[in-house]
C-alpha positions as CSV (number, residue, x, y, z in Angstrom):
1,X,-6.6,-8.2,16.4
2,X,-7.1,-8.4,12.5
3,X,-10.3,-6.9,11.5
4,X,-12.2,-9.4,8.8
5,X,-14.6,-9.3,6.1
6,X,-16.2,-11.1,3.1
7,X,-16.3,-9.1,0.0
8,X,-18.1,-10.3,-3.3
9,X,-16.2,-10.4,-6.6
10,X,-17.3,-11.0,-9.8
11,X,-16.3,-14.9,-10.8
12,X,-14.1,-13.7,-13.3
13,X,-12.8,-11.1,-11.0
14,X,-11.9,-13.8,-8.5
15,X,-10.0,-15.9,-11.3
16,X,-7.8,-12.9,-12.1
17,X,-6.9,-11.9,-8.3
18,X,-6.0,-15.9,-7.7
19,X,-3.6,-14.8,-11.1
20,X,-2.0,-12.6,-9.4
21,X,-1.5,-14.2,-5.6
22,X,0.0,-17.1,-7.7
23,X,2.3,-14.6,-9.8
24,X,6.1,-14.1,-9.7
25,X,4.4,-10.0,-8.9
26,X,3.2,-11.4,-5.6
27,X,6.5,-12.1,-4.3
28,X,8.5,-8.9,-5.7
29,X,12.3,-8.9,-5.6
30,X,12.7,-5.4,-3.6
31,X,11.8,-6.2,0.2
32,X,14.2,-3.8,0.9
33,X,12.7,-0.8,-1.2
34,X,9.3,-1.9,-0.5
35,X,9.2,-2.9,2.9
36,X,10.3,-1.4,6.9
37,X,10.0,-3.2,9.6
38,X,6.5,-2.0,10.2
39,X,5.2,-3.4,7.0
40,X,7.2,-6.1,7.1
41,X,4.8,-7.5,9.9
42,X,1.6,-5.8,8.8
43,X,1.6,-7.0,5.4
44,X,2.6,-10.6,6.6
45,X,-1.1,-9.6,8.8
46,X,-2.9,-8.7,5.2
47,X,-4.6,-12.2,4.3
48,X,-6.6,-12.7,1.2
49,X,-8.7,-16.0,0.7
50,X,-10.9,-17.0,-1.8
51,X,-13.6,-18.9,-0.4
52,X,-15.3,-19.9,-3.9
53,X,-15.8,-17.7,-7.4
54,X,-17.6,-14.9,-6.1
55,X,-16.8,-14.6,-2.4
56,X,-13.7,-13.2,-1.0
57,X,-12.7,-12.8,2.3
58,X,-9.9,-10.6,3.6
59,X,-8.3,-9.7,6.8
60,X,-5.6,-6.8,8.0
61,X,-4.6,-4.7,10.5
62,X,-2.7,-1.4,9.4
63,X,-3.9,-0.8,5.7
64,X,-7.4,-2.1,6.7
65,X,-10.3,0.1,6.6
66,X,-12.8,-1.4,4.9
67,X,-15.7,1.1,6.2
68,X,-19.0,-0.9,7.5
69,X,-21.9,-1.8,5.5
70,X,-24.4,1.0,5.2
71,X,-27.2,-1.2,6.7
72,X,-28.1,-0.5,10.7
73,X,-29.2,-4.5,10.9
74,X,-25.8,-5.7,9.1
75,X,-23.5,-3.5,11.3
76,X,-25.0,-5.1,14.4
77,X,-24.8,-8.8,13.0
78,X,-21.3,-8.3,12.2
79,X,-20.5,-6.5,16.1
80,X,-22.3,-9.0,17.5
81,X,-20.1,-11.8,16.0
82,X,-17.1,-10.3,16.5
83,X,-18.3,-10.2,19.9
84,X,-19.0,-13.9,20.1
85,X,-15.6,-14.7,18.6
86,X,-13.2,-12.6,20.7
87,X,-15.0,-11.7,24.1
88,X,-12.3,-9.8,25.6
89,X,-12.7,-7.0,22.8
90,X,-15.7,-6.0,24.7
91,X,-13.8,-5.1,27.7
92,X,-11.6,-3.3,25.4
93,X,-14.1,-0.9,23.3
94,X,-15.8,-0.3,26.7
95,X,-12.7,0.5,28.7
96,X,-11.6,3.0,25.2
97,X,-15.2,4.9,25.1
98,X,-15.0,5.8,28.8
99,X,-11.4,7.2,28.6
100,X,-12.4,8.9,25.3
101,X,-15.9,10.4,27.7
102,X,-14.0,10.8,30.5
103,X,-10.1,10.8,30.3
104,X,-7.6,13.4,31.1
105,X,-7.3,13.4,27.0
106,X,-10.9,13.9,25.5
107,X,-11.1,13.3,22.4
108,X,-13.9,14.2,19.8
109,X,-15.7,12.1,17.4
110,X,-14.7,12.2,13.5
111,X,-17.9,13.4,13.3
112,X,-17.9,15.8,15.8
113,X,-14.3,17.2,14.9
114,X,-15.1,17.6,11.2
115,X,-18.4,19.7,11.6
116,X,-16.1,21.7,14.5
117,X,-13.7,22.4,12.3
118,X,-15.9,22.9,9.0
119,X,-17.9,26.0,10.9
120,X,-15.0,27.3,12.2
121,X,-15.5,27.0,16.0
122,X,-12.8,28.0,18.2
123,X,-11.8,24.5,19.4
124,X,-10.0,24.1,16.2
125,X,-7.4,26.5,16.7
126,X,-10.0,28.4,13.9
127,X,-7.2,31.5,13.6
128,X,-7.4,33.9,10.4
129,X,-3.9,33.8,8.9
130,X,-3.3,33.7,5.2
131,X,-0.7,30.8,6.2
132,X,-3.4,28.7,7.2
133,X,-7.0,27.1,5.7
134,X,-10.2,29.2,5.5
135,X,-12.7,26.8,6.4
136,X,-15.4,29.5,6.1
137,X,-14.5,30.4,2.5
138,X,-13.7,26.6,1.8
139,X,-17.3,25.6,3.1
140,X,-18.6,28.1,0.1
141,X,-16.9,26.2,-2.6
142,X,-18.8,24.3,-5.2
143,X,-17.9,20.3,-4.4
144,X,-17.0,20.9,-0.8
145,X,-19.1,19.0,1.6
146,X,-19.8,21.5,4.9
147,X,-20.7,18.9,7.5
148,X,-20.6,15.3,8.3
149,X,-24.2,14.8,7.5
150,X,-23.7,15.7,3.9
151,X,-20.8,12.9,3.7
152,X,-22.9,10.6,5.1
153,X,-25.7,11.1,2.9
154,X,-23.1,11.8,-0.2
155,X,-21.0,8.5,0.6
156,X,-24.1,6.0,1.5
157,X,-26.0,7.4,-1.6
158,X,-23.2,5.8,-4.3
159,X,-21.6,3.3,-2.0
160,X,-23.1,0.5,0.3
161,X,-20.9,1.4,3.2
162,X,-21.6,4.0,6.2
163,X,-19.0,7.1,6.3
164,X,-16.3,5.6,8.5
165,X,-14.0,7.6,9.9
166,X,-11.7,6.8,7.6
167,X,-13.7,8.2,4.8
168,X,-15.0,11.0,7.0
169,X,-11.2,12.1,6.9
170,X,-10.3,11.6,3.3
171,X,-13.7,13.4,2.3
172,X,-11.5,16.4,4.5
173,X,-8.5,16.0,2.3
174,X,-10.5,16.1,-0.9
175,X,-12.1,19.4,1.0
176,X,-9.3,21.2,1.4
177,X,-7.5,20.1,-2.0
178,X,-11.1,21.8,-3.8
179,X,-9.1,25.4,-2.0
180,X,-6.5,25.3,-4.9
181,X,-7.1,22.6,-8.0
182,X,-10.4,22.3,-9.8
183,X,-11.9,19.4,-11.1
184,X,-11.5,20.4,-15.2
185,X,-7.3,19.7,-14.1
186,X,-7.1,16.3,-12.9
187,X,-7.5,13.3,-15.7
188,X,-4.9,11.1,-13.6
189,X,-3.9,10.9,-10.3
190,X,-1.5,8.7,-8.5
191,X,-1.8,7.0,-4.6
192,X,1.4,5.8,-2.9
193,X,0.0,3.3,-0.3
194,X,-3.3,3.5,-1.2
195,X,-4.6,1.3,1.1
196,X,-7.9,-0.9,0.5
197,X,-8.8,2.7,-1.9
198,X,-10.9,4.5,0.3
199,X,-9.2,8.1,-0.9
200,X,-8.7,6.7,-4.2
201,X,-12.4,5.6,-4.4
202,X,-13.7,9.6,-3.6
203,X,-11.4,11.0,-5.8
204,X,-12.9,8.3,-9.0
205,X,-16.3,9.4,-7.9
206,X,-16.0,13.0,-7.0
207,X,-13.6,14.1,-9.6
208,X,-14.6,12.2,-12.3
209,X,-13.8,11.6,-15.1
210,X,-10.8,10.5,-13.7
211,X,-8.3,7.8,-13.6
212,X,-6.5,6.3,-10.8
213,X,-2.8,4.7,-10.3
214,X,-2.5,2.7,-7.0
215,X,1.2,1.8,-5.8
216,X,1.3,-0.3,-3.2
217,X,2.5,-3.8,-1.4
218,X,1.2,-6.7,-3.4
219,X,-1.0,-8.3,-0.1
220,X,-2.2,-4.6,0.2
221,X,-3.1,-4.8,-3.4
222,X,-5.3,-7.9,-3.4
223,X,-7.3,-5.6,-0.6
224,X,-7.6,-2.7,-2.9
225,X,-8.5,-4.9,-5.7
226,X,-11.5,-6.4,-3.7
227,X,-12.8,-3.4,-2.6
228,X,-13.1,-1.4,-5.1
229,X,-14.1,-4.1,-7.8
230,X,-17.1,-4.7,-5.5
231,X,-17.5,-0.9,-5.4
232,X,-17.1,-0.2,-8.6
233,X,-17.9,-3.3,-10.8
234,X,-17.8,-2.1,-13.6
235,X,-14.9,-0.1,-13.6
236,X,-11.8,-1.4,-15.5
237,X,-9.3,-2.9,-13.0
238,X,-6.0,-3.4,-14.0
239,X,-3.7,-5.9,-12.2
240,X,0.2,-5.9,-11.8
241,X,0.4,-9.3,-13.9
242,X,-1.7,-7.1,-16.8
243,X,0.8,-4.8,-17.1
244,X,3.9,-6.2,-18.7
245,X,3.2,-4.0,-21.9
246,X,2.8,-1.3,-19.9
247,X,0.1,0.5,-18.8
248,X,-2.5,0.9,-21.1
249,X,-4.1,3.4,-22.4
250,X,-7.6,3.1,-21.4
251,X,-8.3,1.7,-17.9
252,X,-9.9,3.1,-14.5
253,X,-7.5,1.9,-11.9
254,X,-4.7,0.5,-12.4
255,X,-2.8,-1.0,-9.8
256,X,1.0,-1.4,-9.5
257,X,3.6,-3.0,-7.1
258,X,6.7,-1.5,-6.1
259,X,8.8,-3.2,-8.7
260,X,6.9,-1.3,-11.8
261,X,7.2,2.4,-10.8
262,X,9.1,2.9,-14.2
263,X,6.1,2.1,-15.8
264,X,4.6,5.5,-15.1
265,X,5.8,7.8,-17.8
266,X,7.5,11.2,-16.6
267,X,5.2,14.3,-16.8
268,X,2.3,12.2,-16.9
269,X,0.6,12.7,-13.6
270,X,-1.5,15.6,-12.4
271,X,-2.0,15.2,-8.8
272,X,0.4,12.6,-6.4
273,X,-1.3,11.8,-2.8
274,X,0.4,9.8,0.2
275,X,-1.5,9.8,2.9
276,X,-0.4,7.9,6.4
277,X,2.6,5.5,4.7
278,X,5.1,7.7,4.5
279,X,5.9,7.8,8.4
280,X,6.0,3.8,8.5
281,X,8.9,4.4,6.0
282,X,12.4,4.5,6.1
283,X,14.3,7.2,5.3
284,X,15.8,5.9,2.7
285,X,12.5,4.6,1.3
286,X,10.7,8.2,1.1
287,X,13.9,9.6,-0.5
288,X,13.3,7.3,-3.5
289,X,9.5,8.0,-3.5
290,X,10.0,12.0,-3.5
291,X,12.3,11.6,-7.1
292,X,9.6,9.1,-8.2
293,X,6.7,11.7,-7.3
294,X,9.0,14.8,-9.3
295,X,9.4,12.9,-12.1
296,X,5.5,11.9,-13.0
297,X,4.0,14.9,-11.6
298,X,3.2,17.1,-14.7
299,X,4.5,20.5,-14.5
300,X,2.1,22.9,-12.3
301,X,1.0,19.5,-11.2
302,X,0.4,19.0,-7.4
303,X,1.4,16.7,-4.4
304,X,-0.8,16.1,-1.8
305,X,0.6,14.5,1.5
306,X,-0.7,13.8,5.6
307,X,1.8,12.5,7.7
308,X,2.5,12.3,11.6
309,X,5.0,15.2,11.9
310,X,7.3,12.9,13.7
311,X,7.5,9.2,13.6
312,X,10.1,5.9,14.5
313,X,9.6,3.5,11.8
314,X,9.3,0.1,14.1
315,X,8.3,-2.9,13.9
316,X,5.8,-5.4,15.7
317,X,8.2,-5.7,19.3
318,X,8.9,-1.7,19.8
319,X,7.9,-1.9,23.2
320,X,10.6,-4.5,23.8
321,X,13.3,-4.1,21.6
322,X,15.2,-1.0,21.0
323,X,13.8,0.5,17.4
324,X,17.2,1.8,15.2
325,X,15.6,3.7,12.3
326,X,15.7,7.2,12.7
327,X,12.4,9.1,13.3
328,X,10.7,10.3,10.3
329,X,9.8,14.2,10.4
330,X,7.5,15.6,8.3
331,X,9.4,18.9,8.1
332,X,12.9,16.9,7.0
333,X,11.3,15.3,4.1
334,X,13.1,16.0,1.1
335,X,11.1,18.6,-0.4
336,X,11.7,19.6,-4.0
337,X,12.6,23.6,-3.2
338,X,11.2,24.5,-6.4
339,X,7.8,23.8,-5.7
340,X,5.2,26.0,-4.7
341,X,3.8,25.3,-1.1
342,X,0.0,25.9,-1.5
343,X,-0.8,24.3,2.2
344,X,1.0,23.8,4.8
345,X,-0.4,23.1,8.8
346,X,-1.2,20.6,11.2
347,X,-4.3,18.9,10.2
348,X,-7.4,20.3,12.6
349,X,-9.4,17.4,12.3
350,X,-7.1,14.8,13.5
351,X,-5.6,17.2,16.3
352,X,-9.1,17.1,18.0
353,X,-9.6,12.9,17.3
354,X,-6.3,11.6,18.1
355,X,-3.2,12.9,20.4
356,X,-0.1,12.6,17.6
357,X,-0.3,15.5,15.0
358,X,-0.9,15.0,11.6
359,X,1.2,17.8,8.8
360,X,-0.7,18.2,5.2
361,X,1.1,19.7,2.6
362,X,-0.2,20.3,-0.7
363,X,2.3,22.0,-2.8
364,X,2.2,22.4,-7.2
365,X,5.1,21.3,-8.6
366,X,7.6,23.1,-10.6
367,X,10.1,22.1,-13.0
């Protein structure tokens, strides 16, 4: 069932993303590079409208986590008529909280899981190994946040949304990327499959001053374009169909499709993320990505990446139809053997939330 919500733009902000939904960019030339059969059906699920000059309203599945307003009373309004509109959800959530209480599988809250694993308590496999993540010396460093209650105040106190557990796990990733690059290094950083920007929009406020390049699908674009021009308004915003000349040299965020990876100059990035797209990939498709990502990255540069260690790229009927792609595993990725692997370990926050591992790797790259 898509998840739906209404987003307000700027009037002018609303003429430009109408631009680009009505521009040759919207309907890009390389399905093939672009596209598996998972996103082949979840971007066709991605649905922007514009219901007048300063109201949006957008809709997704996979790609979707527009975190919930930061107000108690709106949160319950909008639950409420979600529960109005599609009755059998309720059956659903309650049926999913008791097997999550009481289940063979228990798992633990985002919440929960990220103060467990930021005090270092023995449920998350908390071993001393200099192969794996201090999170007692990570806790001590200056922009790490130690517990889920300073996200939630952090987040709500610059945005209007709660701390999702979206954003409770990307406020992880920027945790564990404070252990090895420091915020004087990173002036542009670069998201493949951003998403509506919920990592991209930490990273702008936590590193700053920083700049941003999104690459993404052009429905997952109009998403990120909403979001983060109602987060942000007056950041500067670039579009796809403002980029013919290039990218400029002043912006914010600049979003691109598929089709204009060349214009990133080589050498020009300091820190590449991909976070949950990769495994929805095919093989061929992350091969391409991996010579983009060693070609921008700056020298001593890094790559950040969370991925299921071992994923079938399928699409909408794999429960019926026999899936061909091969599985995607993390550890066959085509890693650049020159780089330096700073990180490397099942994530311990999403082994205690969710039953499929997640691998991060952060590695500096070397050329």
């Amino acid at each position: 069932m898509p998840t739906k919500t209404s987003i307000t733009l700027k009037p002018e902000q609303a003429d430009r993303l109408k631009q680009f939904i009505d521009s040759k960019f919207f309907n890009y030339g390389s399905v093939d590079v672009a596209k598996s059969s998972y996103w082949q059906y979840h971007s066709s699920q991605l649905v922007t409208e514009i219901d007048s000059p300063g109201s949006v309203r957008v809709s997704g599945e996979s790609g979707f986590y527009v975190p919930p307003p930061s107000s108690f009373i709106k949160r319950s309004l909008l639950k409420l008529v979600k529960a109005f509109q599609h009755p059998s959800l309720i059956g659903t959530a309650l049926r999913g909280n008791f097997q999550t209480r009481f289940g063979t599988h228990r798992l633990m809250s985002y919440r929960d899981a990220f103060d467990a694993v930021m005090n270092h308590d023995a449920i998350s496999d908390s071993d001393l190994s200099p192969w794996r993540v201090n999170h007692l010396n990570l806790a001590r460093k200056p922009n790490v946040f130690p517990s889920s209650a300073s996200i939630e105040k952090r987040y709500q106190s610059w945005s209007s949304y709660a701390a999702s557990p979206s954003i409770i796990n990307h406020y992880y990733y920027q945790n564990l990327m404070r252990s090895f690059i420091s915020g004087t290094e990173l002036r542009t950083v670069l998201e493949i499959g951003a998403g509506n920007g919920n990592f991209s929009s930490i990273i702008f406020h936590e590193w700053s001053p920083v700049r941003l390049i999104l690459v993404d699908l052009p429905e997952t674009i109009c998403l990120a374009f909403s979001f983060l021009s109602n987060l942000f308004p007056e950041a500067r915003i670039v579009l796809p169909t403002e980029l013919e000349q290039g990218l400029p040299e002043q912006f914010d965020f600049a979003l691109l499709t598929v089709d204009q990876l060349d214009l990133v100059e080589s050498d020009s990035v300091d820190l590449a993320i991909n976070c949950h797209s990769f495994q929805e990939m095919t093989q061929a498709q992350i091969a391409i990505y991996f010579v983009f990502i060693q070609r921008i990255c700056r020298n001593l540069g890094y790559f950040f990446t969370a991925n299921r260690i071992d994923k079938i790229p399928c699409g909408p009927d794999s429960l019926t139809q026999e899936q061909l792609e091969p599985p995607n595993r993390f550890a066959e990725y085509p890693w650049d053997v020159h780089n330096k692997v700073l990180i490397y370990e099942i994530s311990r926050l999403l082994r205690l939330v969710q039953l499929d591992d997640v691998a991060i790797r952060l590695e500096q790259i070397h050329k």
